[in-house]
PDB file with SEQRES, HELIX, SHEET and CRYST1 records, atoms N, CA, C and O in Angstrom:
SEQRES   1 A   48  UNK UNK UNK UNK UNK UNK UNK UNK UNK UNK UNK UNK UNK          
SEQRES   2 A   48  UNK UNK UNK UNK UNK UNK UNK UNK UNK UNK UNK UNK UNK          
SEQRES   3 A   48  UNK UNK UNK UNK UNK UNK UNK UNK UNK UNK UNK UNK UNK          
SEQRES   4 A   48  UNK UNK UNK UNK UNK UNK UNK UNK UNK                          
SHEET    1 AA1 2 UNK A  20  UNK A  23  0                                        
SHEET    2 AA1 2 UNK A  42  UNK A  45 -1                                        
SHEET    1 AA2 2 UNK A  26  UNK A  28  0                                        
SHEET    2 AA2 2 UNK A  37  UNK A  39 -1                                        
CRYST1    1.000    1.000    1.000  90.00  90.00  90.00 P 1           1          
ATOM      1  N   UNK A   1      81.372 137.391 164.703  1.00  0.00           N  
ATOM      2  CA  UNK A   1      82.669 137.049 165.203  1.00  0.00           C  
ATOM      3  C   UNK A   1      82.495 136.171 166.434  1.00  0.00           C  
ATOM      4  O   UNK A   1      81.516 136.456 167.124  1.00  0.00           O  
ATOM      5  N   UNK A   2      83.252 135.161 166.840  1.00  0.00           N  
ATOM      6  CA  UNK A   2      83.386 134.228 167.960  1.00  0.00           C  
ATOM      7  C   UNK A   2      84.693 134.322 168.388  1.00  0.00           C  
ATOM      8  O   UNK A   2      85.727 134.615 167.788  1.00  0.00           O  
ATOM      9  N   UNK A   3      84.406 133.946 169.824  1.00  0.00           N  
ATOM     10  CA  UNK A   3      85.470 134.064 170.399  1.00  0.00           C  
ATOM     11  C   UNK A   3      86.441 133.021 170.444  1.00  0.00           C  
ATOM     12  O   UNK A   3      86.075 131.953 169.951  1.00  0.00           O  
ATOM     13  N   UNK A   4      87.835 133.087 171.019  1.00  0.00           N  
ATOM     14  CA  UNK A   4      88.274 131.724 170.938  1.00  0.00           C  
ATOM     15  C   UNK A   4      87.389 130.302 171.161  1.00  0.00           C  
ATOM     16  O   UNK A   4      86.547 130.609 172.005  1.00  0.00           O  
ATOM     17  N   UNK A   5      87.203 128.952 170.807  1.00  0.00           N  
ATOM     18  CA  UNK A   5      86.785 128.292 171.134  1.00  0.00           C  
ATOM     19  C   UNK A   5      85.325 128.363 171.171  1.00  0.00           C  
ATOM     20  O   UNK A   5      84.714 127.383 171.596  1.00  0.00           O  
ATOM     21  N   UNK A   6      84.711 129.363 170.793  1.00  0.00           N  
ATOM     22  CA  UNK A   6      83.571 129.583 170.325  1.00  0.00           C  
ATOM     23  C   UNK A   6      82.537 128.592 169.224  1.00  0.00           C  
ATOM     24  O   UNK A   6      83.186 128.243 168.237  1.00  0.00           O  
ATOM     25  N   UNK A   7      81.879 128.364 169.220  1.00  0.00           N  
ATOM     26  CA  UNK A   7      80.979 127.642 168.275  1.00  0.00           C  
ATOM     27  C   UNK A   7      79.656 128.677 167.413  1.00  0.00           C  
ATOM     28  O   UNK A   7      79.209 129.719 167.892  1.00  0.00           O  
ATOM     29  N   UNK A   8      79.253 128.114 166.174  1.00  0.00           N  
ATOM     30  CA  UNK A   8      77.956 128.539 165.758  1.00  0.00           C  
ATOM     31  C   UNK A   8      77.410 127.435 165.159  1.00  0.00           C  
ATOM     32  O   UNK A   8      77.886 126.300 165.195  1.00  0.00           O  
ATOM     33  N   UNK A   9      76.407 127.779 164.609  1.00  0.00           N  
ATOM     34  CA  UNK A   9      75.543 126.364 164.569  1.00  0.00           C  
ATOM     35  C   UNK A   9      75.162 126.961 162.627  1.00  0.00           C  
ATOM     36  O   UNK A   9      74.417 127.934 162.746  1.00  0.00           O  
ATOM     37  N   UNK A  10      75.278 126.841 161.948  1.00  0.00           N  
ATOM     38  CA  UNK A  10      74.541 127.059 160.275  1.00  0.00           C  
ATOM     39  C   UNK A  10      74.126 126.089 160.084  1.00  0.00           C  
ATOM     40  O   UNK A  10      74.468 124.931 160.323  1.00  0.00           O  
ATOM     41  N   UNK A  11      72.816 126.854 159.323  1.00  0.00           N  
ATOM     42  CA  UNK A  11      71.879 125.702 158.529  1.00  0.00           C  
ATOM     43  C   UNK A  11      72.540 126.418 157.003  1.00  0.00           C  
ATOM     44  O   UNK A  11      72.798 127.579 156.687  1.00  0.00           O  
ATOM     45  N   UNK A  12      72.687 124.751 156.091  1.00  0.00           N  
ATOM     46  CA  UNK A  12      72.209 125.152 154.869  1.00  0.00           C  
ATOM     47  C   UNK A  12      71.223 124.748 154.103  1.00  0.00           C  
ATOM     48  O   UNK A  12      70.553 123.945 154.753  1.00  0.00           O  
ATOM     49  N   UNK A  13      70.787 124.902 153.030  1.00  0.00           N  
ATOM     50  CA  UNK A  13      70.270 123.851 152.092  1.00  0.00           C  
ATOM     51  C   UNK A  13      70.842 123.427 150.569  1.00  0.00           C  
ATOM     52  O   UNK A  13      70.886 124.260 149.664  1.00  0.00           O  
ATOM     53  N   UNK A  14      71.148 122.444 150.445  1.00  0.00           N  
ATOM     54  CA  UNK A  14      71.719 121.891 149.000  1.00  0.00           C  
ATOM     55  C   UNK A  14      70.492 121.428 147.995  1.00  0.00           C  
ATOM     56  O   UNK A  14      69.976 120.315 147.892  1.00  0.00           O  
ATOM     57  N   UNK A  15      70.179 122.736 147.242  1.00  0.00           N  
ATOM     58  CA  UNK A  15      69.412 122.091 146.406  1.00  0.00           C  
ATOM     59  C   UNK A  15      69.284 122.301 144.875  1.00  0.00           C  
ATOM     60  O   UNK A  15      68.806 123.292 144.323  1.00  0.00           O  
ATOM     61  N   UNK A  16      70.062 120.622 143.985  1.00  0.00           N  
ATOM     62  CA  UNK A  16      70.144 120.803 143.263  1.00  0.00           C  
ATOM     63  C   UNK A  16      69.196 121.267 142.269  1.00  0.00           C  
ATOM     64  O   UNK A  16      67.984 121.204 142.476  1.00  0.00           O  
ATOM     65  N   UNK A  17      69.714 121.752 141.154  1.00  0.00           N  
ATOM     66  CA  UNK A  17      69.289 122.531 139.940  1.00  0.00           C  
ATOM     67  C   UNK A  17      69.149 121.560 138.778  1.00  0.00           C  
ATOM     68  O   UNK A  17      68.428 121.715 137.792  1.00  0.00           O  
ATOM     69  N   UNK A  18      69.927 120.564 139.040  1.00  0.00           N  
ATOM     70  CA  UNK A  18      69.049 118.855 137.628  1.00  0.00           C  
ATOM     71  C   UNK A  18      69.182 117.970 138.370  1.00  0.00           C  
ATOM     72  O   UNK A  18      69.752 117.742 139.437  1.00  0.00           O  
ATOM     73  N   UNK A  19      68.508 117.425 137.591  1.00  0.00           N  
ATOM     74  CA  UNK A  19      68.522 115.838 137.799  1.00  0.00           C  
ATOM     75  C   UNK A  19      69.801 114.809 138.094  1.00  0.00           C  
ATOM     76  O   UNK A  19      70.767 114.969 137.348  1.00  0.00           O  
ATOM     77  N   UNK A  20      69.879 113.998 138.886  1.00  0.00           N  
ATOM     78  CA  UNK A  20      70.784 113.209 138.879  1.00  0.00           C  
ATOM     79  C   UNK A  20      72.049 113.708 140.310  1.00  0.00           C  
ATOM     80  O   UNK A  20      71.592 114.599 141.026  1.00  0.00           O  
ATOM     81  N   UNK A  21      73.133 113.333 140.612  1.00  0.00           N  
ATOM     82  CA  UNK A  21      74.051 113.138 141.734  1.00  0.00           C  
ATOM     83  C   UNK A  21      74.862 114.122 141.297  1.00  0.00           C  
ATOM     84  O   UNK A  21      75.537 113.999 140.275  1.00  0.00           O  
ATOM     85  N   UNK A  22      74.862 114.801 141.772  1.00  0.00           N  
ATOM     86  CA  UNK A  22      75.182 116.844 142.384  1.00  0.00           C  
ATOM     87  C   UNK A  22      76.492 116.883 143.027  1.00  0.00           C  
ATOM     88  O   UNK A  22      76.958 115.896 143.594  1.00  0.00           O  
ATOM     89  N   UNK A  23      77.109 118.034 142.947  1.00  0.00           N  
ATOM     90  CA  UNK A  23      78.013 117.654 143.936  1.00  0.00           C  
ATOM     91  C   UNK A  23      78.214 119.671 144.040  1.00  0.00           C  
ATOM     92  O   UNK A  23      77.942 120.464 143.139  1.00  0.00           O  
ATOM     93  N   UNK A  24      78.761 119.997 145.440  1.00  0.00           N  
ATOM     94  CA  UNK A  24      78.912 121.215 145.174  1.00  0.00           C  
ATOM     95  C   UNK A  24      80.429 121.669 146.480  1.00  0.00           C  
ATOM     96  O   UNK A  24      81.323 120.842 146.662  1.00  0.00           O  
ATOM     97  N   UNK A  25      80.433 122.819 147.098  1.00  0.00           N  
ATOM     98  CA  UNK A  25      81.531 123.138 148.277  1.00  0.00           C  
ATOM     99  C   UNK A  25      80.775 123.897 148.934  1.00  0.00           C  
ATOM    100  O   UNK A  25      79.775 124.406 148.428  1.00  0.00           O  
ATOM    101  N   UNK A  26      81.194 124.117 150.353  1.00  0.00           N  
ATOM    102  CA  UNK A  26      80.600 125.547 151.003  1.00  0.00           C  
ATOM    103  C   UNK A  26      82.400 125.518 151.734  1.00  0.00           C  
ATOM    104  O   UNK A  26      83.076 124.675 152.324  1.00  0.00           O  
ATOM    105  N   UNK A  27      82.624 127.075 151.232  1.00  0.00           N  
ATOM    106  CA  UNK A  27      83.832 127.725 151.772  1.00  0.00           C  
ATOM    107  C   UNK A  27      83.517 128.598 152.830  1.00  0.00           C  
ATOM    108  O   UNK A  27      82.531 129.326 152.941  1.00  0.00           O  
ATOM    109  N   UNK A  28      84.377 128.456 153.521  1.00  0.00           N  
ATOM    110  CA  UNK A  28      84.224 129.539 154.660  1.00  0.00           C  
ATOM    111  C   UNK A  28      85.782 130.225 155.051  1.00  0.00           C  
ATOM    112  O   UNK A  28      86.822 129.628 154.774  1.00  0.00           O  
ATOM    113  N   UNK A  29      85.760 131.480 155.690  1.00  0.00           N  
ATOM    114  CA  UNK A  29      87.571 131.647 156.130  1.00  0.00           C  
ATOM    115  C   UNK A  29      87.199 131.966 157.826  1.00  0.00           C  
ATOM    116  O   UNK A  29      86.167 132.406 158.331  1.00  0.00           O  
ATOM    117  N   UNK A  30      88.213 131.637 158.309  1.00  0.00           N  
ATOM    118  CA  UNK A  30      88.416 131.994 159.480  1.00  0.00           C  
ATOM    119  C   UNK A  30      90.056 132.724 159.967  1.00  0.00           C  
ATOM    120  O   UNK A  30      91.062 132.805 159.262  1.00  0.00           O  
ATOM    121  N   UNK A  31      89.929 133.040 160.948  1.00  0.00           N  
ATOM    122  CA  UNK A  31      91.571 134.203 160.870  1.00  0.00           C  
ATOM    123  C   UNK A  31      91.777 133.247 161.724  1.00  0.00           C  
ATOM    124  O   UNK A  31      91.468 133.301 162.914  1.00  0.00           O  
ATOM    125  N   UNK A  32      92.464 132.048 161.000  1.00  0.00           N  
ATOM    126  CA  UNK A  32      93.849 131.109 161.328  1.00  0.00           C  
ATOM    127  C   UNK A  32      94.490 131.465 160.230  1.00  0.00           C  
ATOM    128  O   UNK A  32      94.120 132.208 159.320  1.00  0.00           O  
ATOM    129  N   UNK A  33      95.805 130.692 160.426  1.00  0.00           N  
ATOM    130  CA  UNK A  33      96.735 130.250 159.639  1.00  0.00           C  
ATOM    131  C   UNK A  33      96.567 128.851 158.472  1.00  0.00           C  
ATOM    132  O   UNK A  33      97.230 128.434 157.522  1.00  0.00           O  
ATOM    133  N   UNK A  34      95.287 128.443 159.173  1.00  0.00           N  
ATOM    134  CA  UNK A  34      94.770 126.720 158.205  1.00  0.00           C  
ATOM    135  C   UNK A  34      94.160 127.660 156.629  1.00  0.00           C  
ATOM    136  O   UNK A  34      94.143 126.957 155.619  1.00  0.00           O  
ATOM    137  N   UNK A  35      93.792 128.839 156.488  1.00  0.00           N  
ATOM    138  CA  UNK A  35      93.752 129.179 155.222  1.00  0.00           C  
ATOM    139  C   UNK A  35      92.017 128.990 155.025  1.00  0.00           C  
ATOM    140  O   UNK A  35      91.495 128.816 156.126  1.00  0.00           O  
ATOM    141  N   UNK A  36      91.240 128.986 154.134  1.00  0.00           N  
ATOM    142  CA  UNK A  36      89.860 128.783 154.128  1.00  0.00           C  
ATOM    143  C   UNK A  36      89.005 127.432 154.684  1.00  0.00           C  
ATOM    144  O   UNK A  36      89.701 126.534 154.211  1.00  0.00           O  
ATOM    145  N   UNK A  37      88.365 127.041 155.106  1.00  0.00           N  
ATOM    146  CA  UNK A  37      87.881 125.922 155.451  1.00  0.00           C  
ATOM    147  C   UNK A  37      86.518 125.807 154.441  1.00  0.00           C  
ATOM    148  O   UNK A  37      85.562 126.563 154.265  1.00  0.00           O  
ATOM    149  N   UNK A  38      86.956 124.292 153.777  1.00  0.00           N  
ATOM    150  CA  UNK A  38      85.526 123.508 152.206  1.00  0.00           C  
ATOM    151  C   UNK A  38      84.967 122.337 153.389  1.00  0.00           C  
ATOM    152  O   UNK A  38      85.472 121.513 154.151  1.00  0.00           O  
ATOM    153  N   UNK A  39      83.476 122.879 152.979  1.00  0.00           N  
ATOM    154  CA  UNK A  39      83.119 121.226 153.673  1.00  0.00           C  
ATOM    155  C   UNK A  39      82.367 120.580 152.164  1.00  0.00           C  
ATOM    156  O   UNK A  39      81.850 121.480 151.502  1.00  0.00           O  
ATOM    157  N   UNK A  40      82.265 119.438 151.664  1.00  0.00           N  
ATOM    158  CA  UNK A  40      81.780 118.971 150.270  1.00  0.00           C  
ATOM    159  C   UNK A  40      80.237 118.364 150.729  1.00  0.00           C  
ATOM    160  O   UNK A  40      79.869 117.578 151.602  1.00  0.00           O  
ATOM    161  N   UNK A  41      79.610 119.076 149.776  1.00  0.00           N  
ATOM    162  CA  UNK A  41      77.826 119.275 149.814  1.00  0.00           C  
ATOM    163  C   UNK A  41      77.910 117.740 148.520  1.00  0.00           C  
ATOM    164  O   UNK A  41      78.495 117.666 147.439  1.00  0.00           O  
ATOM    165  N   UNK A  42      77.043 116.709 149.269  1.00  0.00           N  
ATOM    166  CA  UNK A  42      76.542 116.198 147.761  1.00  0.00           C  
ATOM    167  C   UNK A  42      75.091 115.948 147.879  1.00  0.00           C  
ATOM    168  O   UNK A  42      74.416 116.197 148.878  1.00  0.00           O  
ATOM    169  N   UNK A  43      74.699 115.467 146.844  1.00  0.00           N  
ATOM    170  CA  UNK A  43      73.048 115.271 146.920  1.00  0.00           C  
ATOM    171  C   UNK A  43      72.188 114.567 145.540  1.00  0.00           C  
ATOM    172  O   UNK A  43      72.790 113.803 144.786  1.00  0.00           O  
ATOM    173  N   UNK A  44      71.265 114.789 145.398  1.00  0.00           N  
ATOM    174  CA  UNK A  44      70.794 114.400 144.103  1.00  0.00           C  
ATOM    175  C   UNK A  44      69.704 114.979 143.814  1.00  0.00           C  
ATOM    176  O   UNK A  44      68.683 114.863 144.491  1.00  0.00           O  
ATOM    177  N   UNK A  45      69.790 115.575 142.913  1.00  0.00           N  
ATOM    178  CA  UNK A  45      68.238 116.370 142.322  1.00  0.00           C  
ATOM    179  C   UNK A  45      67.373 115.265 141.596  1.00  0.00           C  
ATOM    180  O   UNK A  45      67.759 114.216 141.081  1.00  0.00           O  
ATOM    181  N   UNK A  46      66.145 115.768 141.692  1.00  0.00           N  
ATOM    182  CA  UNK A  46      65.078 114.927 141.179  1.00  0.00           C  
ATOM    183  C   UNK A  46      63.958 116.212 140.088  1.00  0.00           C  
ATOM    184  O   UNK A  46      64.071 117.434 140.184  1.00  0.00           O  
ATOM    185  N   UNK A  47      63.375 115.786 139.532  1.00  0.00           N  
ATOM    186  CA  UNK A  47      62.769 116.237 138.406  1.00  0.00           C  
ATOM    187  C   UNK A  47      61.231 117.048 139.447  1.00  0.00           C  
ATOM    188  O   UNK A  47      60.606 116.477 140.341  1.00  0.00           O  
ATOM    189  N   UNK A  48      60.972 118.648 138.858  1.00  0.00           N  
ATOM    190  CA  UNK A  48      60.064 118.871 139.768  1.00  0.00           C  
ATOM    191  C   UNK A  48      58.747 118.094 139.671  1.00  0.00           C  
ATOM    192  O   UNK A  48      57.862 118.273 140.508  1.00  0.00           O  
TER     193      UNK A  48                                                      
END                                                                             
């Protein structure tokens, strides 16, 4: 939990599962009224 005006810092990693230009979401909620917050992950997988 954070406080008002508070910050955190997340790492993720996006890593696609095939080949080719990926696309995915990371959802998060916070107790506003703005409802869930999506930030859009893209990327491109490559062959192992």
């Amino acid at each position: 939990m954070l406080p008002p005006g508070g910050t955190r810092l997340l790492q993720v990693a996006f890593t696609p599962g095939a080949e080719g230009e990926r696309t995915a979401s990371l959802e998060f909620e916070a107790n506003v009224q703005a409802g869930p917050h999506r930030v859009a992950l893209t990327g491109t997988g490559t062959a192992p």
